[in-house]
N, C-alpha and C positions, 0 to 999 in steps of 0.2 A: 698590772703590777702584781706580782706574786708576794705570796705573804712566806715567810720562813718561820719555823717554829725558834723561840728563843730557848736558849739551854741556861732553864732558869733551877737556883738550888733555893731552896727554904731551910735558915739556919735552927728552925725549930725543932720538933721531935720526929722530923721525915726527910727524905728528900725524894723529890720529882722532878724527873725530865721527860719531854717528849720521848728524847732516842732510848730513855731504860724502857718505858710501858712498851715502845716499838720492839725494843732487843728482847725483852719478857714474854712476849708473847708470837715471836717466832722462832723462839726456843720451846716453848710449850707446844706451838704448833709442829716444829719436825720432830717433837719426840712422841707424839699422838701416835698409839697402836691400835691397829683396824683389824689385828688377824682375830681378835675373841670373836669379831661380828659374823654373824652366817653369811653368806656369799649374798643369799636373797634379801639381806637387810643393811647389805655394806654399806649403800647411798643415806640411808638413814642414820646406822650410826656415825659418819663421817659431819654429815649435820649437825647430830648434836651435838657430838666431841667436836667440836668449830661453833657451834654457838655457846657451850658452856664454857667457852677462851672469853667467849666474847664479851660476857656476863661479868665473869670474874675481872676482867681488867676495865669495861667501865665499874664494875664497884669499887675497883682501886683508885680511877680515876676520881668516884667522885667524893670517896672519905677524901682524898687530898685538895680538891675545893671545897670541900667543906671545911676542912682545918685551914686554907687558905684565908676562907672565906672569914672564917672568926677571928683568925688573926689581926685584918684588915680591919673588921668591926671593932676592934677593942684598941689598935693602933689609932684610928681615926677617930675614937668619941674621945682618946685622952688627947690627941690634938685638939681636937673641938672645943673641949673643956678650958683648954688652955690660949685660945684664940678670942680678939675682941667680940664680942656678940652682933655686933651690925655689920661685919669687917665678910669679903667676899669670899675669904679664905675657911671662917669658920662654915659659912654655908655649903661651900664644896667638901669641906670635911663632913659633914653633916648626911649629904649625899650621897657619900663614899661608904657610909659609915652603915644608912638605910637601905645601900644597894649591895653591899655587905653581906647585910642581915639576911636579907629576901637570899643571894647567892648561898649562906648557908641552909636556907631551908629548904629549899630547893632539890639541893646535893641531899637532907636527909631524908626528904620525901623519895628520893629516885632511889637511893640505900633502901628501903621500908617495900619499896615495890615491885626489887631486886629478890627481897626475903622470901615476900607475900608469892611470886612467883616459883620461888626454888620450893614453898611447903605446899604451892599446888601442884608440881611437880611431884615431888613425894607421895602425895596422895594417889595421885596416878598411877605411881610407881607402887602402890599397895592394892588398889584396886586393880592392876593388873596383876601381881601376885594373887590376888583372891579370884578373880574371873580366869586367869591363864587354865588350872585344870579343870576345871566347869565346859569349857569352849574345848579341849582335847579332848573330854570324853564323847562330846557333841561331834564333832568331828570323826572320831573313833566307829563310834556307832553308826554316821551315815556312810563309810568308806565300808565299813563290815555290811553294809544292805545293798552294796554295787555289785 
């Protein structure tokens, strides 16, 4: 049994569907330019311009389970609120409500480690700024002793 994605809208402050993150993100990907890369490092940077598509749209994905997620939290505790207390309805609200919760934090933990990844990234990207002419002079001077 195949599952299909449902072309679901959220009347809140976004909307998401499967087919826009799909259509997003192979527009981004056929307009990806490889000619900056030096020939020896094409494979590389094709990499990472395709892993940084990849990066950017699960964060897209998952700010929108997380605003899913609260919404559903805050939908179901005022259901809850308003449902008998021993009744099997409030208890599924209840549930809805605590699995909710966990889905948004979840989504803000994978946001946070989304971050934490792009400033280690950065750092690298500075630390290679700072080692790149270090390692060419090195270089320099054993080619000048051949």
């Amino acid at each position: 049994m195949a599952i299909t994605p449902v072309n679901t809208t959220y009347t809140r402050d976004f909307t998401f569907t499967p087919e826009l993150v799909t259509s997003n993100y192979k527009q981004k990907y056929q307009s990806l330019n490889y000619s900056a890369c030096p020939e020896q490092a094409h494979g590389c940077c094709i990499i990472n311009s395709e892993a940084e598509l990849v990066v950017e749209e699960v964060e897209k994905v998952a700010n929108a389970i997380e605003k899913v997620a609260m919404i559903a939290e805050k939908v179901s505790e005022e259901v809850a609120e308003k449902l008998p207390e021993d009744g099997k309805l409030k208890k599924a609200a209840l549930v809805v409500e605590r699995l909710s919760k966990q889905a948004a934090h979840d989504a803000e933990l994978t946001i946070e480690f989304i971050h934490k990844v792009d400033e280690f990234k950065n750092d690298l990207d500075d630390l290679e700024s700072f080692i790149a002419p270090i390692v060419d002079k090195i270089v320099k001077k054993e080619s000048e002793r051949k």
